[in-house]
N, C-alpha and C positions, 0 to 999 in steps of 0.2 A: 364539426367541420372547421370551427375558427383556430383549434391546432393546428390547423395544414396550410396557414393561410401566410407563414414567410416561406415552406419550402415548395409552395404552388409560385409565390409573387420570384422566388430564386430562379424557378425552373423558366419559367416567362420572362423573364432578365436576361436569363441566357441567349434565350433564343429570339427576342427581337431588339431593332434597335431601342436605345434607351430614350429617346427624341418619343416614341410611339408608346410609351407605357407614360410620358409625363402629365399624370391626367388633370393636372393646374392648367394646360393647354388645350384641354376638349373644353369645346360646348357640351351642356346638361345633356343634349343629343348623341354627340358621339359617346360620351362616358357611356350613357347607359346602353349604347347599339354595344362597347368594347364591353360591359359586363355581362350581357347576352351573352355575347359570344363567348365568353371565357366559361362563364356556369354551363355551355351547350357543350363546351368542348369539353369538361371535366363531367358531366354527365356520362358524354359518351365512351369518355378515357379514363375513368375514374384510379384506375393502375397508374396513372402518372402521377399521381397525388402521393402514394405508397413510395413510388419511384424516388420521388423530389427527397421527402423525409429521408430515405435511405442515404441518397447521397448526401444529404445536408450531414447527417449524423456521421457519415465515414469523415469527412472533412472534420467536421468538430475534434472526430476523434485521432486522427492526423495530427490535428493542432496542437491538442492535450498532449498527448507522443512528443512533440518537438520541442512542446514549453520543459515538459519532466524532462527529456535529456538535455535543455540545458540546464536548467535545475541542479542534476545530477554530476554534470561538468565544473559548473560553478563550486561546488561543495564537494569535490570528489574528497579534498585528503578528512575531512571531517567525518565522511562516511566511510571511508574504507580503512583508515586509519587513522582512528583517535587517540588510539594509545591505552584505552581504557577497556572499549567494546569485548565481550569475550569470544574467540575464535574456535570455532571448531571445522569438523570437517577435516577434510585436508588442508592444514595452512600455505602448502605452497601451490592449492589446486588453480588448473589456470580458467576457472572460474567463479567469480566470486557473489556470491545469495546475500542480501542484510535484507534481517527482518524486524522489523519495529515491532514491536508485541507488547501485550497486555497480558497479567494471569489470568484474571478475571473476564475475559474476551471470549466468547463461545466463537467465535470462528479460529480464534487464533488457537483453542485446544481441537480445533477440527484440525487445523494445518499442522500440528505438531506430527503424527503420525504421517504426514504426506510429505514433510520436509526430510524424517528421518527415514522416510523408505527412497528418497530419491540420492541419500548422500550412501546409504547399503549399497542402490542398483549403481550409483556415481563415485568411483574413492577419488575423482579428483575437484571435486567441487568444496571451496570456502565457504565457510556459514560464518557469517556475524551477525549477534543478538543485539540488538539494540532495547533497552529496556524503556518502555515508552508507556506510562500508568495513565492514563486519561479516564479510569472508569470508576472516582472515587477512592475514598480513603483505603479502601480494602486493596482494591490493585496499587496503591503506593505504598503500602507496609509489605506486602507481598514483594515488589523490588528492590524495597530497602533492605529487605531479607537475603535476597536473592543477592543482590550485589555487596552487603557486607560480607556474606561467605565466602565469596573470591577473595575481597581483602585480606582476611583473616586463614582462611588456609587453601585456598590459592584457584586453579581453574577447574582442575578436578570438580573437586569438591562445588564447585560453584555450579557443573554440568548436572551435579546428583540432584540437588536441590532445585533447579530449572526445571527438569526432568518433574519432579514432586511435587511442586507447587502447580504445574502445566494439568496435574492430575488429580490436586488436592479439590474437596468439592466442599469443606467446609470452610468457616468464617478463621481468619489468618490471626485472631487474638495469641497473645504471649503464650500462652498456656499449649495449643495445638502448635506452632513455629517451632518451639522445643522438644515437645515430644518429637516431632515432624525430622530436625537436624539430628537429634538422640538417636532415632532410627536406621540413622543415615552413618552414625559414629563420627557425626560433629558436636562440638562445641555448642550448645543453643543457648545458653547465658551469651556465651561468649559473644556470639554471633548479635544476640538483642543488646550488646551493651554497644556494638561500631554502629546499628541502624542508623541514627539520627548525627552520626560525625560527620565535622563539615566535607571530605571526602568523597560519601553518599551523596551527599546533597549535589555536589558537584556536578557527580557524574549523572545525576538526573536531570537538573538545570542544563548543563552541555545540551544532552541529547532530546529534551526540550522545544530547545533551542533551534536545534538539525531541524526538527521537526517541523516545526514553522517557518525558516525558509522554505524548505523543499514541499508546502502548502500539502502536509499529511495531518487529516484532519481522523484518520480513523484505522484500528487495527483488526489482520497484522496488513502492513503495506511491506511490498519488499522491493528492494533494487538488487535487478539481476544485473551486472555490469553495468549497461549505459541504460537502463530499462528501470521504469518504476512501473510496478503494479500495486495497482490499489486496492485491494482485497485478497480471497481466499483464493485460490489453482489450486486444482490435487497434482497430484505429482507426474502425473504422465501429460500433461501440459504445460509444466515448466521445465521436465525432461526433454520435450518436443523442442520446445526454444532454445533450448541447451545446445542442442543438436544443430541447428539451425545458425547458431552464433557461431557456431566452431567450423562448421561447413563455407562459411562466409570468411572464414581468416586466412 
């Protein structure tokens, strides 16, 4: 019960004055006739209990909403264009997806295939990949992989390997990375000798960086225009918003 006990004291806020809840001003008498009656009335209404929390929660989640679009305002040309990020999708679509990701991320390879079925059902939607390794050394050799390909032969090539690595289930050591771009008809010396160039490192420090203003502690999180979403959506629920953002322009 003592879960319920700020969105019971919120709902009772609301609706008396704030003079009659100051229980620093009852006598030991009245407190306890006023806690009678509040246990008698949640007894009897126990659904206003459920009620309170809900609304408490909608608010909260209101607030989160208003903080992440400023968030999102504050930092737009970082996020939407850094100059580095790799672009897919349609680049002139007049809606724009960035997703933060991890390889190593079991949601973020759930949302691979729901990202790439909504830009099928969607040709005017922009994707930008943010490459964001927080889950260990494995997931940071993994995007140093991944983003020296793009350096080294260009964006293509850099979508092959995202694509491979999003899909690779074993440990990313030199040996598997090579075969893995060789497969691909890249360069995998090549590619393991840019990993560790200051370059790399940049563009992981940048986006880092993004990441910790915009208080993204975990992936993938994505901003859909002025929208952060912090976790996994399959596709027909960021199609649904999609729809919804456009309907409103």
């Amino acid at each position: 019960m003592m879960r319920f006990a700020a969105p019971v004291l919120t709902a009772l806020t609301l609706a008396a004055p704030v003079q009659a809840l100051d229980l620093s001003d009852m006598s030991t008498e009245e407190r306890e006739a006023f806690r009678a009656e509040v246990r008698a009335y949640l007894m009897e209404n126990p659904e206003v209990i459920f009620e309170a929390a809900a609304a408490m929660e909608e608010r909260q989640a209101q607030a989160q909403a208003q903080a992440d679009s400023t968030l999102v305002e504050v930092n737009r040309e970082a996020i939407f264009d850094d100059g580095f990020s790799w672009v897919g999708g349609n680049p002139e679509g007049d809606i724009t997806l960035v997703e933060f990701m991890d390889y190593r991320c079991g949601y973020c390879r759930k949302a691979a295939p729901e990202v790439a079925q909504l830009l099928e059902d969607d040709d005017n939607i922009r994707l930008i990949v943010k490459e964001f390794p927080i889950l260990g050394e494995a997931s940071l050799t993994s995007s140093r992989f991944a983003i020296a390909t793009k350096h080294l032969a260009g964006d293509d090539a850099y979508e092959r390997v995202h694509d491979a690595l999003m899909a690779f289930g074993g440990e990313p050591d030199e040996v598997a990375l090579i075969r893995l771009a060789d497969g691909l008809d890249l360069d995998g010396k090549a590619i393991m000798a840019l990993m560790d160039s200051e370059a790399v490192n940049a563009e992981i420090a940048k986006t880092r960086e993004l990441a910790q203003r915009l208080q993204i502690t975990g992936t993938p999180t994505f901003v859909l225009q002025d929208e952060m979403l912090r976790g996994y959506l399959p596709a027909e629920q960021m199609a649904a918003m999609i729809a919804e953002m456009r309907a409103q322009e």
